[in-house]
C-alpha positions in Angstrom: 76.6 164.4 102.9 80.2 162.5 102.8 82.7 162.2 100.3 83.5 158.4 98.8 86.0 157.2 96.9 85.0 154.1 94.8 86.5 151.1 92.4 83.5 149.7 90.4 83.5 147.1 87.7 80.7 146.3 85.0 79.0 144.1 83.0 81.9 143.7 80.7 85.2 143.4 83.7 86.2 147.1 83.4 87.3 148.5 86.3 87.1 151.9 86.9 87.4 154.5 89.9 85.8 158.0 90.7 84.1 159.6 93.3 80.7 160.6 94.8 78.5 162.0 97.1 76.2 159.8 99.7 74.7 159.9 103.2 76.5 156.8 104.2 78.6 153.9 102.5 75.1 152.0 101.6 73.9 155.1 100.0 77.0 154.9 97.8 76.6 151.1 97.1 72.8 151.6 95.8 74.2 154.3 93.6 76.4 152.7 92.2 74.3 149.8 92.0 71.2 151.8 90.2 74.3 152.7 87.4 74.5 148.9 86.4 78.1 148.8 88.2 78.9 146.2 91.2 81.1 148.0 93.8 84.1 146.9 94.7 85.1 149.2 96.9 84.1 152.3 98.6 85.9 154.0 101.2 85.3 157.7 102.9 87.9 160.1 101.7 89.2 160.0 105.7 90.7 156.6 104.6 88.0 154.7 107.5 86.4 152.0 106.7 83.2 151.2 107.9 83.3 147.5 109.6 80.2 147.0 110.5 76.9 146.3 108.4 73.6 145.1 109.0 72.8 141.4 107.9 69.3 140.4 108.7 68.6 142.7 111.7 72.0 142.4 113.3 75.3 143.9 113.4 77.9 141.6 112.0 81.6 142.6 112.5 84.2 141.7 110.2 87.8 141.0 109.8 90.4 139.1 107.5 91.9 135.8 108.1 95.3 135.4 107.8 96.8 134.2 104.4 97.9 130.6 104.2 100.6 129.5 102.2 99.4 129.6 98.2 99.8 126.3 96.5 97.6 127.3 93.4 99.2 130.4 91.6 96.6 129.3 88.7 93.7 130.2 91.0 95.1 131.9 94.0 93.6 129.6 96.1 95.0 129.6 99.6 95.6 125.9 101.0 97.5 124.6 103.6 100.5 121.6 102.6 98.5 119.1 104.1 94.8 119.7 102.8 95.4 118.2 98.8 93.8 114.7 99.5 92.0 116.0 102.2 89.9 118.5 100.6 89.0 115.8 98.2 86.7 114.2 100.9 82.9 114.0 100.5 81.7 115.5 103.6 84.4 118.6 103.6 83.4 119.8 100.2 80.1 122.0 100.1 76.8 120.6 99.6 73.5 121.8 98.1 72.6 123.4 101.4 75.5 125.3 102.0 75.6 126.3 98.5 71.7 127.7 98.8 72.9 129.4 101.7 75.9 131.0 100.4 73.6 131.9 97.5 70.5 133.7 100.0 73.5 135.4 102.4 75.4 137.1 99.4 71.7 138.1 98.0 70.8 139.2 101.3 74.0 141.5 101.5 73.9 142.8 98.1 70.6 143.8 98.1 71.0 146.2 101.2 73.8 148.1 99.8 76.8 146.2 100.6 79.7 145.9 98.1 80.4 142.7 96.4 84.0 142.7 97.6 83.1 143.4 101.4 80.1 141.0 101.2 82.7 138.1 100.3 84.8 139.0 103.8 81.8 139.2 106.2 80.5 135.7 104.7 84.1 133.9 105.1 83.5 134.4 108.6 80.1 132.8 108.3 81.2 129.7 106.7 82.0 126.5 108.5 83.9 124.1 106.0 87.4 125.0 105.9 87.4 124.4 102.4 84.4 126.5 101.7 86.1 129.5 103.4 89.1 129.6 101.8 87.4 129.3 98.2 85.6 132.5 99.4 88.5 134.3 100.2 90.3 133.4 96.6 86.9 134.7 95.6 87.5 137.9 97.0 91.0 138.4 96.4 89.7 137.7 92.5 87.0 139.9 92.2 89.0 142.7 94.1 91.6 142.3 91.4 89.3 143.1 89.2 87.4 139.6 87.9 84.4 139.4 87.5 82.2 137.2 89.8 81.1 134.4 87.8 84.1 134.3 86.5 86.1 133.9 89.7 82.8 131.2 90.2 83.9 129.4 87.1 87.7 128.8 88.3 86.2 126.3 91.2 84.3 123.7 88.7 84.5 121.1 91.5 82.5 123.3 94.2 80.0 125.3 92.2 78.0 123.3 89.4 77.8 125.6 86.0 74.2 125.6 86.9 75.1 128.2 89.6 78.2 129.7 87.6 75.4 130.4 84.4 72.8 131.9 87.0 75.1 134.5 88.8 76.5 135.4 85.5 73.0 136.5 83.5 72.1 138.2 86.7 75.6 140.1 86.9 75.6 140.9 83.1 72.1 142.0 83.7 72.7 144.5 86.9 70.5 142.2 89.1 73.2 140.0 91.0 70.7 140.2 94.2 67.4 139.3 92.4 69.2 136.5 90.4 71.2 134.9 94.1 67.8 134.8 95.7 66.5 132.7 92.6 69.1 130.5 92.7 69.3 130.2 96.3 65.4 129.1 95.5 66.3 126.7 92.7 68.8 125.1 95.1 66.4 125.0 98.1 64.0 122.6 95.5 66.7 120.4 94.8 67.5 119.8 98.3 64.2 119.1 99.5 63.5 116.9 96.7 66.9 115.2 97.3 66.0 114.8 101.3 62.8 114.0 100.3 63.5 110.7 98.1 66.6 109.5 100.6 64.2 109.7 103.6 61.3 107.6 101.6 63.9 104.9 100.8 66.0 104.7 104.4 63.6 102.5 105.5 62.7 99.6 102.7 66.8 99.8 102.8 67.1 98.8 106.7 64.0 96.3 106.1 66.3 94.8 103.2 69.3 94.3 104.8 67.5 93.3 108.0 65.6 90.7 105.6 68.9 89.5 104.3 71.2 89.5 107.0 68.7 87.2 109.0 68.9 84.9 106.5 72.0 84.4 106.2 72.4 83.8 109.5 70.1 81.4 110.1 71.6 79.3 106.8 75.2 79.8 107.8 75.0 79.5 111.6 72.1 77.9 112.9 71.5 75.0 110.5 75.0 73.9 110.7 74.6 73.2 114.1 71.4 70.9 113.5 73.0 69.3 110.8 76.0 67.8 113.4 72.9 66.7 115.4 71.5 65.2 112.9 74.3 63.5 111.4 74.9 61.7 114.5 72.5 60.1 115.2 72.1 58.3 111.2 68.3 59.8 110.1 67.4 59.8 106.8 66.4 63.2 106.5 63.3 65.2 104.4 64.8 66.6 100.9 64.1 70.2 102.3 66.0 70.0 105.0 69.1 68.5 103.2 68.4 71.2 100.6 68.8 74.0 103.3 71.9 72.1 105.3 73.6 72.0 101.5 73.0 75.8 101.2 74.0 76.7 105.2 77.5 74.5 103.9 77.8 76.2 101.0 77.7 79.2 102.5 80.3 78.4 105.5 83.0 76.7 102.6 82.9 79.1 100.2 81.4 82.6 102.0 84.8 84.2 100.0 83.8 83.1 96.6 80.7 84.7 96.8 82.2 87.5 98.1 84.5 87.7 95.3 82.1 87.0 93.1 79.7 89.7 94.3 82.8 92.0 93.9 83.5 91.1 90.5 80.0 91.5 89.3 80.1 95.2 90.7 83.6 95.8 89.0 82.3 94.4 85.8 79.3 96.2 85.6 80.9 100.0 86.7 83.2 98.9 84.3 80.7 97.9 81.6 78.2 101.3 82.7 81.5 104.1 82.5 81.7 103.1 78.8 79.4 105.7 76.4 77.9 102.7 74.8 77.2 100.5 78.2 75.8 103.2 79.9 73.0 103.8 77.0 72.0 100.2 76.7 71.6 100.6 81.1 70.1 104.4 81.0 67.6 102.4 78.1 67.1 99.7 80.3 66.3 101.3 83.1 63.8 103.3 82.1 61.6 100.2 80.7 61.5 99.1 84.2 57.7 99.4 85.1 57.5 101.6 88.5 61.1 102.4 89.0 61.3 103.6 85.4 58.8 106.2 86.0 60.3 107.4 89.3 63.6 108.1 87.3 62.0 110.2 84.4 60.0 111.8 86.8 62.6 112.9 88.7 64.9 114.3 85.3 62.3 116.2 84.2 60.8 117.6 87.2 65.4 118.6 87.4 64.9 119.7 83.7 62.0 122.0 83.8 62.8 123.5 87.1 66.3 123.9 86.2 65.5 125.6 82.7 62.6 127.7 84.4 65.6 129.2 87.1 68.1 129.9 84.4 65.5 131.5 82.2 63.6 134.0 84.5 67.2 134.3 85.5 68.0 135.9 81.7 70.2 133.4 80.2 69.6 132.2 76.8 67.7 129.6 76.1 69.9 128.0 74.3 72.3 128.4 76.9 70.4 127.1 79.3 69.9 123.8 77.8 73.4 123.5 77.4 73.6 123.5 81.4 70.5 121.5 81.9 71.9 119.1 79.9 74.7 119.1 82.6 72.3 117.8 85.5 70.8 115.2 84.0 71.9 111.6 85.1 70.0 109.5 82.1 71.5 109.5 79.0 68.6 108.6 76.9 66.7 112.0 77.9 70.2 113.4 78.2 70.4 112.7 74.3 66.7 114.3 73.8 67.5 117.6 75.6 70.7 117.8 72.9 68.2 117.4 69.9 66.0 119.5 71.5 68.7 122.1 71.4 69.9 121.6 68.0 65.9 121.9 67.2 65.8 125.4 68.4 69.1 126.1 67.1 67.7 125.8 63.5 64.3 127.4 64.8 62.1 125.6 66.0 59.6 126.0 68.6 60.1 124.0 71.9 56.5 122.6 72.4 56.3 121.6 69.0 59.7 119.9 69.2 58.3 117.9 72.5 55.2 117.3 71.4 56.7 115.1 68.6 58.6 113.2 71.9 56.1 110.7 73.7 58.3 110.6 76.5 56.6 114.5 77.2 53.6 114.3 78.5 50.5 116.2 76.7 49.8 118.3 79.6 53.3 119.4 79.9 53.7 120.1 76.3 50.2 122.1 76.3 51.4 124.0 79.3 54.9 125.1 77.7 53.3 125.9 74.5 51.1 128.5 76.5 53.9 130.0 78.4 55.8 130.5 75.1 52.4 132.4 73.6 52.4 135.0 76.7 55.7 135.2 77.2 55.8 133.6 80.7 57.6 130.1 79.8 59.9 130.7 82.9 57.1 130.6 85.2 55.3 127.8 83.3 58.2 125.7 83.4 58.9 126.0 87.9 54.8 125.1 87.8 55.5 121.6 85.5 59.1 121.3 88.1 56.5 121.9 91.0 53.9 119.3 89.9 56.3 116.5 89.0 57.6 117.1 92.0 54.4 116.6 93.7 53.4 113.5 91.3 56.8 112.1 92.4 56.3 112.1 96.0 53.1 110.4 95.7 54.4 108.0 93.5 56.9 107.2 95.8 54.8 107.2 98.4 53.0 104.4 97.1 55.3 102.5 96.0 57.2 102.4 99.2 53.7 101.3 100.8 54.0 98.4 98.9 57.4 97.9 99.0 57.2 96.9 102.4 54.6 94.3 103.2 56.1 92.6 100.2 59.7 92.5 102.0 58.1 91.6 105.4 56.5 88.7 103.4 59.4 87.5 101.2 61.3 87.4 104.9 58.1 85.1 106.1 58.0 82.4 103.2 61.9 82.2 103.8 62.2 82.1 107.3 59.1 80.2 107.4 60.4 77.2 104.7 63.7 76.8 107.1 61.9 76.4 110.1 59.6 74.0 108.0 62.1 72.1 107.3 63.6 71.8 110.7 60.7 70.6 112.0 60.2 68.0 109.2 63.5 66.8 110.5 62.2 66.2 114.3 59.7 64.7 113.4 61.4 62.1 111.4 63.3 61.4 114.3 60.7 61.1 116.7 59.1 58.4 114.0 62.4 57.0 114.2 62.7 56.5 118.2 58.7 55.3 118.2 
């Protein structure tokens, strides 16, 4: 047996030191662990530090970066003088997949013994994005002065969504930090495939688009013009489709900056037009009327809504709670608007299926299925089944929609290549009536 020395914090952010008796420092962390505390730090009474600790199998070896200049005092976050606008970029911020990762590795680390503090340090030097890394070591530095961790979480609204912030939080109020990271790294995981999922179905209706339109305008703009000089030359009458197509290539050559502008202006007005509260209803309202894409998008929020609540419930957060934060990741305002009634339902106290079952927008089977979880007591796990099959609805839906998505492109592209050539020809041949 060794001697350890300890700093600990709990539930509540007390900090508080002591000492204790263990084979080794992992011993110590589960210890502490078993107590309800989160370690901060444990160190042997010889003042060594163990630097080593196994992470999957393997020995990873640790060591501090040096501090950068702070230009935060609010947060403590260490950033270099140049990286304010930089850091602002898309692809240097953390996405859903690093963010499930950071979520699994911490889980990983806490559950085989490793303090919270020390499990910061080994993954800063496991993280790639500059910006990442540093926001992990202002974590650290936080938590070691005594913070708790989703509230050092909570000072970084632009990297970690409150969906992740409310999840680490029940799950370090509750003692189970580990258990709750792996369920969120889980949650995240779903999102992400969904998310790859839909942008790979629609990558290539996209190319066939622009491929569709860009050969259009091509042949209006460049390679009727040239007919038309041929044409013009030599004094033939020509077909009424063919001057209508010459009038459009001209069009298009004279005044290729007005419709720019014009397609510019449309876009302004209408971000304009959707970033008002009232603008965006009428659109969210719109939108989901459309028959096909309609269904796709409230297919998609409430396969994010169940799964999302289902997470943040077998997670322990209230329910209440939770909706508050589900609320948070839905993009349509309409069932955006439904979820807050929904709330203010149970507030008074109501029962959820009964509140949705009074919603057409719910399906039966999904109202059925939640009223069951609520009867015994497993709504959490009801809820990630609905998330799973919408999930699975939506990918067929998609699926077959893309299926016929495509030959319709391929044969908009025909009837519109087809009618210039058409008309082309129409033209030669009045010529060749002319010269016999």
């Amino acid at each position: 047996m060794q001697e350890f020395s300890y700093k600990v914090t709990n539930a509540s952010g007390e900090i508080s030191s002591g000492r204790l008796s263990a084979l080794d420092q992992r011993q110590a962390a589960a210890s502490l662990q078993r107590q309800g505390l989160i370690p901060l730090q444990i160190v042997a009474l010889d003042g060594e530090l163990d630097n080593s600790l196994p992470l999957a199998g393997k020995s990873v070896s640790w060591k501090l970066k040096p501090k950068r200049k702070s230009l935060n005092g609010a947060t403590g976050l260490q950033l270099p003088a140049f990286s304010g606008w930089v850091d602002k970029l898309p692809w240097r911020r953390p996405g859903v997949k690093e963010l499930a990762g950071f979520a699994e590795d911490l889980g990983l680390l806490l559950k085989a013994g490793v303090p919270l503090n020390r499990a910061l340090v080994i993954l800063v030097e496991l993280i790639e994005k500059p910006l990442f890394s540093r926001v992990m070591e202002n974590l650290r530095e936080q938590v070691k002065e005594g913070s708790t961790f989703w509230g050092a979480l909570r000072m970084h609204p632009d990297i970690f969504p409150p969906v992740f912030v409310g999840m680490v939080r029940a799950g370090e109020s509750g003692g189970i930090l580990d258990a709750a990271l792996n369920r969120l790294a889980l949650y995240l995981n779903g999102i992400r495939e969904l998310k790859e999922f839909l942008v790979g179905a629609m990558i290539y209706p996209l190319i066939l688009t622009l491929v569709t339109g860009a050969s259009i305008v091509l042949l209006l703009a460049f390679v009727l013009p040239k007919f038309a000089a041929i044409f013009s030359d030599m004094g033939v009458a020509l077909p009424t489709a063919t001057r209508v197509m010459l009038a459009c290539g001209n069009f298009m050559q004279a005044w290729w900056w007005a419709l720019g502008l014009g397609l510019g202006g449309i876009i302004f007005a209408f971000r304009r037009f959707y970033s008002h509260p009232q603008g965006r209803l009428l659109v969210d309202r719109w939108v989901l009327r459309l028959p096909g894409f309609g269904t796709i998008l409230i297919k998609i929020d409430l396969a994010r809504f169940f799964r999302t609540l289902g997470s943040m419930l077998s997670s322990g957060v209230p329910i209440l709670e939770s909706l508050q934060v589900v609320s948070g990741v839905i993009n349509n305002q309409i069932i955006k608007q439904k979820v807050a009634h929904l709330q203010e339902e149970l507030r008074q106290g109501a029962v959820i299926s009964k509140v949705l079952a009074a919603d057409p927008l719910f399906p039966s089977l999904a109202v059925h299925m939640i009223g069951v979880g609520e009867e015994t007591g497993h709504l959490d796990e009801m809820l990630e089944k609905l998330a799973d099959m919408y999930d699975r609805e939506l990918k067929v839906t998609i699926k077959a929609l893309t299926s016929l998505f495509e030959p319709l492109v391929i044969l908009f592209m025909g009837l519109v290549i087809g009618a210039i050539v058409v008309s082309m020809l129409m033209a030669i041949f009045s010529v060749n009536e002319l010269g016999g």
